[in-house]
C-alpha positions in Angstrom: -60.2 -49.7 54.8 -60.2 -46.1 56.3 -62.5 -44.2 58.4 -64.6 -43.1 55.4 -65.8 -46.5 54.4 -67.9 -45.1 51.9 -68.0 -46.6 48.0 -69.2 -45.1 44.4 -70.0 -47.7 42.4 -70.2 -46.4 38.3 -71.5 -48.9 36.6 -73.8 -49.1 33.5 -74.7 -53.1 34.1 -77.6 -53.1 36.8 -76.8 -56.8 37.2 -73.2 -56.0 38.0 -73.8 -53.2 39.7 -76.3 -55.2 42.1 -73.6 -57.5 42.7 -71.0 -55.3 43.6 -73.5 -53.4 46.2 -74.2 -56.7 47.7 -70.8 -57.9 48.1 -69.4 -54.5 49.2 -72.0 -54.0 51.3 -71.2 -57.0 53.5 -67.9 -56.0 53.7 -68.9 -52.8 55.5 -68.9 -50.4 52.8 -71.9 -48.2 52.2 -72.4 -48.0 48.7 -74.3 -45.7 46.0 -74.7 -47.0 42.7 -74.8 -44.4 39.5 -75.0 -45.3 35.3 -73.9 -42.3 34.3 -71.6 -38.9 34.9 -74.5 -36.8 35.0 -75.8 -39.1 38.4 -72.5 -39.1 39.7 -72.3 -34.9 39.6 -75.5 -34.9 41.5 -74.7 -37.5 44.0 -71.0 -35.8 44.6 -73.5 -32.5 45.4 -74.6 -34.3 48.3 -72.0 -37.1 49.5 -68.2 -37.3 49.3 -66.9 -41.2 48.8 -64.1 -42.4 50.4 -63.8 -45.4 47.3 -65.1 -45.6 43.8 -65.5 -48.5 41.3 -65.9 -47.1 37.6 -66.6 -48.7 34.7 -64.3 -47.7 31.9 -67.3 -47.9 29.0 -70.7 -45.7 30.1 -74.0 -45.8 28.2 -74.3 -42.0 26.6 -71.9 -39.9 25.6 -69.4 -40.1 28.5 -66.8 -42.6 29.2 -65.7 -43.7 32.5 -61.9 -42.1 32.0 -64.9 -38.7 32.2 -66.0 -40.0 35.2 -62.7 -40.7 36.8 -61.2 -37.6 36.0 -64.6 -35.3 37.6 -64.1 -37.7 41.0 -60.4 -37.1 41.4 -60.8 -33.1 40.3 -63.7 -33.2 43.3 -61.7 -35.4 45.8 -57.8 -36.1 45.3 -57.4 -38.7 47.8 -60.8 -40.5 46.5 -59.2 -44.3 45.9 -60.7 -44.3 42.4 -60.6 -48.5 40.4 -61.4 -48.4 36.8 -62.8 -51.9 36.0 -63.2 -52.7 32.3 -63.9 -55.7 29.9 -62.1 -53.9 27.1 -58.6 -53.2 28.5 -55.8 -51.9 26.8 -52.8 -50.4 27.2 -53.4 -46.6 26.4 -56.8 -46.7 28.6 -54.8 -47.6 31.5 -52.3 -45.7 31.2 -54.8 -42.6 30.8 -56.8 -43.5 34.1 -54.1 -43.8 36.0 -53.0 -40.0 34.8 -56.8 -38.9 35.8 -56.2 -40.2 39.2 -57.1 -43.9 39.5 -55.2 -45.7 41.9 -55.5 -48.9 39.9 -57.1 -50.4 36.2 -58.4 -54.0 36.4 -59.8 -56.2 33.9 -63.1 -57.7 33.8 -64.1 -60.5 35.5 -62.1 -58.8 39.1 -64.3 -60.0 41.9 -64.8 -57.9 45.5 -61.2 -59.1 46.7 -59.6 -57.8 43.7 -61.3 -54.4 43.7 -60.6 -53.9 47.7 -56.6 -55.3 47.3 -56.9 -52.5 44.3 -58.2 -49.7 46.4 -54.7 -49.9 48.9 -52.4 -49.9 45.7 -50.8 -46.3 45.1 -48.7 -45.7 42.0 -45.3 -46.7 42.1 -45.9 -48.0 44.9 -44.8 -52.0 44.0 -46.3 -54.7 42.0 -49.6 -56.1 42.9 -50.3 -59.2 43.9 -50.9 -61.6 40.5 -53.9 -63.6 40.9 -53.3 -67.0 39.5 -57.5 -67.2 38.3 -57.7 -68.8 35.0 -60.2 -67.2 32.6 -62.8 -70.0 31.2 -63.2 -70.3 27.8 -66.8 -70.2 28.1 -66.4 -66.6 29.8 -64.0 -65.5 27.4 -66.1 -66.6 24.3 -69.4 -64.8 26.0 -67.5 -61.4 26.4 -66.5 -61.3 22.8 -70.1 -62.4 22.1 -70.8 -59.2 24.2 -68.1 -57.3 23.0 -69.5 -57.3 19.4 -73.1 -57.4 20.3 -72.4 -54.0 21.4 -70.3 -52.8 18.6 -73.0 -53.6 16.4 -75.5 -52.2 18.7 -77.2 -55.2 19.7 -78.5 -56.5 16.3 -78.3 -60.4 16.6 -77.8 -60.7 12.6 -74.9 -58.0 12.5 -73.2 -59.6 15.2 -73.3 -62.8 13.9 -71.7 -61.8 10.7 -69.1 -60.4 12.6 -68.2 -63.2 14.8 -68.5 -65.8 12.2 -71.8 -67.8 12.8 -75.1 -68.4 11.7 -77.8 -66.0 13.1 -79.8 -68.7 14.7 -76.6 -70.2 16.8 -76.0 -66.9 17.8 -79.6 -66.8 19.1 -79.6 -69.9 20.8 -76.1 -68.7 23.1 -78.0 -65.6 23.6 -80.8 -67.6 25.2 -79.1 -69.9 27.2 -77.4 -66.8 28.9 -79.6 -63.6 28.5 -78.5 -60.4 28.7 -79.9 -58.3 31.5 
């Protein structure tokens, strides 16, 4: 960590976003939290981050590739982790042009995003975690996935992902989305 110990955290789930203030937080980081590129603008007005963990898909009409690209044109040497549930190639490839440092895949916990923040570009392979994903977590983010593709109507999304409406409902109840 360097002397400016001092994290962005761009992140459009509050529940995440919570977490990742929490955990951060303990580690000695202080944190701001924003859900959007237009609260991000005004917080940059008034404090310059050191670290900043974005979220590659936004609420609105930005994206976090929008987000990355305003930090690194403000800051260069801002350590800038894209975290995303929908990675792909072409969106990591593009962040890491913007000027993150690093592109992880959701679920990356605190250890993850702090081993990310030291990695500079060609600068060796990072270390492979060996963390299986349960099926149960893999199954509820393409429940998500879709949920949000089809803008959170339960009977879309159930046509989409093959079920009945009702089973659909009962996962959705059993773990609620915040």
């Amino acid at each position: 960590m360097t002397a400016d110990n001092t994290l962005l955290i761009v992140e459009d789930d509050n529940a995440l976003a919570r977490t990742l203030e929490r955990s951060f937080r303990r580690r000695g980081y202080d944190t701001f939290v924003a859900d959007n590129i237009e609260t991000v603008g005004e917080l940059l007005e008034t404090e310059s981050p050191g670290y900043a963990v974005v979220d590659l898909k936004l609420n609105g009409k930005s994206s976090g590739l929008d987000c990355v690209k305003l930090l690194h044109t403000r800051d260069p040497d801002m350590a800038i982790v894209v975290l995303t549930g929908f990675a792909s190639i072409s969106t990591a490839v593009e962040a890491i042009k913007l000027g993150a440092c690093q592109y992880l895949a959701k679920p990356a916990n605190t250890d993850d995003i702090e081993g990310a923040f030291s990695h500079t570009a060609g600068g060796g392979s990072p270390e492979l975690t060996n963390r299986a994903t349960s099926i149960k977590t893999l199954e509820w983010e393409r429940i998500h996935e879709v949920l949000a593709e089809a803008d959170f109507n339960i009977s879309e999304a159930a046509r989409r992902l093959g079920m009945h409406r009702r089973t659909l409902a009962r996962k959705l109840e059993k773990r609620r989305i915040k």
